[in-house]
C-alpha positions, 0 to 999 in steps of 0.5 A: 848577290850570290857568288862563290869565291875559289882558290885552287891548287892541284891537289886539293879544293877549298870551300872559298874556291882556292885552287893550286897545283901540286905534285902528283899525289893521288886522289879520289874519284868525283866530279869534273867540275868545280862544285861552285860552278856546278852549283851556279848552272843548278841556280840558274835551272831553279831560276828557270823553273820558278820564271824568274828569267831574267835571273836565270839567264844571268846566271847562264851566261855566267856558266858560258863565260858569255863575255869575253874574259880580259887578262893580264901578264906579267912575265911569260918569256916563254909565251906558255899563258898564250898558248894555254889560253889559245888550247882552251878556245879550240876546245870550246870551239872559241866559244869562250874570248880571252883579251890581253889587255894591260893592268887595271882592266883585267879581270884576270891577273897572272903573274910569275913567281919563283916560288908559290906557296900555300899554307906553307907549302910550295905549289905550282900555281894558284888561282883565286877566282870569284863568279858571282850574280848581282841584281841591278833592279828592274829585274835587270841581273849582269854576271862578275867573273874576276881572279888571279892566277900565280904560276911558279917557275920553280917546282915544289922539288926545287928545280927550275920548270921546264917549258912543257911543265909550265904549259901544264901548270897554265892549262891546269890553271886557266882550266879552273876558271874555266870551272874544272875541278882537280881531277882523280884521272891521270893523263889529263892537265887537271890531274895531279902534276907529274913532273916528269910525264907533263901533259899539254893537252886536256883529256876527252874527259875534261873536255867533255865535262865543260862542253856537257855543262855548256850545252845545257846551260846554253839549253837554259839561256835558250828558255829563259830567253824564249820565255822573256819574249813571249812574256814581253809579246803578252803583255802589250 
C-alpha cells in the first residue's frame, strides 16, 4: 500500500504529515500543497502512463476526495467546525461531502481542548491524517483518507480564543485534509495565525491551488476511466 501520513501545524511541516497551527512567525516561499498530496496526484499520472488504470483511478479519486469524508465533533459550542466545513464546500463548488456522524464511524475525529501542544510547544490546532491506496486484487484498488483534528480554545499566548480566531485555526485545519500545505502568503487561513488580524476566508491563491489540482486529477480519472472501457470493449 502506498500512503503518507501527516501531522500539521501552522508553522511547520513534518516528513510523516504532522500539520498545526502556530502564531504568525514568517516563512518561506514554496508550494501550496501538501507534498504528500502532491506526490499522490504524480502517482496516479504515472499509473496512467504505464496503463495500469485501475490503479490510476484509485489514486485520482483519493486527489478528488470522491467519497464523502464522515467527521465527528466533540465540543464546538460555537458551531465554528460547521461553518468551516460549509466554507470549504462553496470553494470546491460541494465537490468534496463532509457527514457528521457519531464516533465509531468517522473517518475524522475533532476534538476541543484548552490547550494543544506539539513537541512541547502550545499550537492552535493538529491534524494527523493518513491518504493511502491499498490493492484488494483483481486489480481492484479503494482509497483510505482517516485523521484527527485538536483544536484549542486557548492561544499559545494564553488568552481564551475568540469566535473569529477558532474559525481560522478550523479552516487551517480542515484545509490541510483538504491537501493544502502551510502557506508563505499572508492573508490567507493557511498562513501563519495572527491573533489579532483572523482570517475567515481562504485567499484565491489557496483556492486556486485545490481546484488546479483537482482539474487535473479529474483530467486523469477522466483517462484512466476512457481507457479501462475501451480495454474492456477490446477484449470481448
Amino acid at each position: 500500500m502506498r500512503g503518507s501520513l501527516m501531522i500539521v501545524r501552522f508553522t511547520s511541516l513534518f516528513a510523516l504529515s504532522l500539520l498545526a497551527t502556530h502564531i504568525s512567525m514568517g516563512s518561506s516561499k514554496g508550494s501550496l500543497l501538501l507534498p504528500c498530496v502532491q506526490g499522490n496526484f504524480e502517482h496516479s499520472q504515472a499509473c496512467l502512463e504505464f496503463g495500469q488504470y485501475a490503479e490510476a483511478r484509485a489514486y485520482a479519486e483519493m486527489t478528488l476526495i470522491t467519497r464523502p469524508v464522515r467527521y465527528t465533533v466533540q465540543g464546538d459550542p460555537s458551531g465554528v467546525v460547521a461553518e468551516a466545513v460549509s466554507i470549504w464546500r462553496e470553494v470546491l463548488g460541494d465537490e468534496v461531502t463532509f457527514v457528521q456522524t457519531r464516533p465509531g464511524l468517522a473517518d475524522v475525529y475533532i476534538t476541543f481542548h484548552p490547550t494543544v501542544t506539539l513537541q512541547g510547544h502550545r499550537v492552535c490546532g493538529l491534524t494527523t491524517f493518513r491518504r493511502g491506496v491499498r490493492a484488494w486484487g483483481n486489480d481492484h484498488y479503494l482509497y483510505n483518507l482517516t485523521g484527527s483534528i485538536e483544536l484549542a480554545t486557548t492561544a499559545p499566548d494564553g488568552r481564551l480564543m475568540d469566535r473569529r480566531t477558532a474559525l481560522n485555526v478550523a479552516l487551517h485545519e480542515v484545509g490541510h485534509v483538504l491537501g493544502l500545505d502551510d502557506s508563505p502568503y499572508p492573508g490567507g487561513v493557511m498562513a501563519d495565525i495572527d491573533l489579532g488580524s483572523p482570517v475567515t476566508a481562504p485567499s484565491w491563491e489557496e483556492c486556486e491551488s485545490l481546484n488546479s489540482l483537482r482539474s487535473r486529477a479529474a483530467l486523469v480519472l477522466q483517462q484512466a476511466e476512457v481507457s479501462t472501457a475501451n480495454l474492456s470493449a477490446f477484449s470481448r
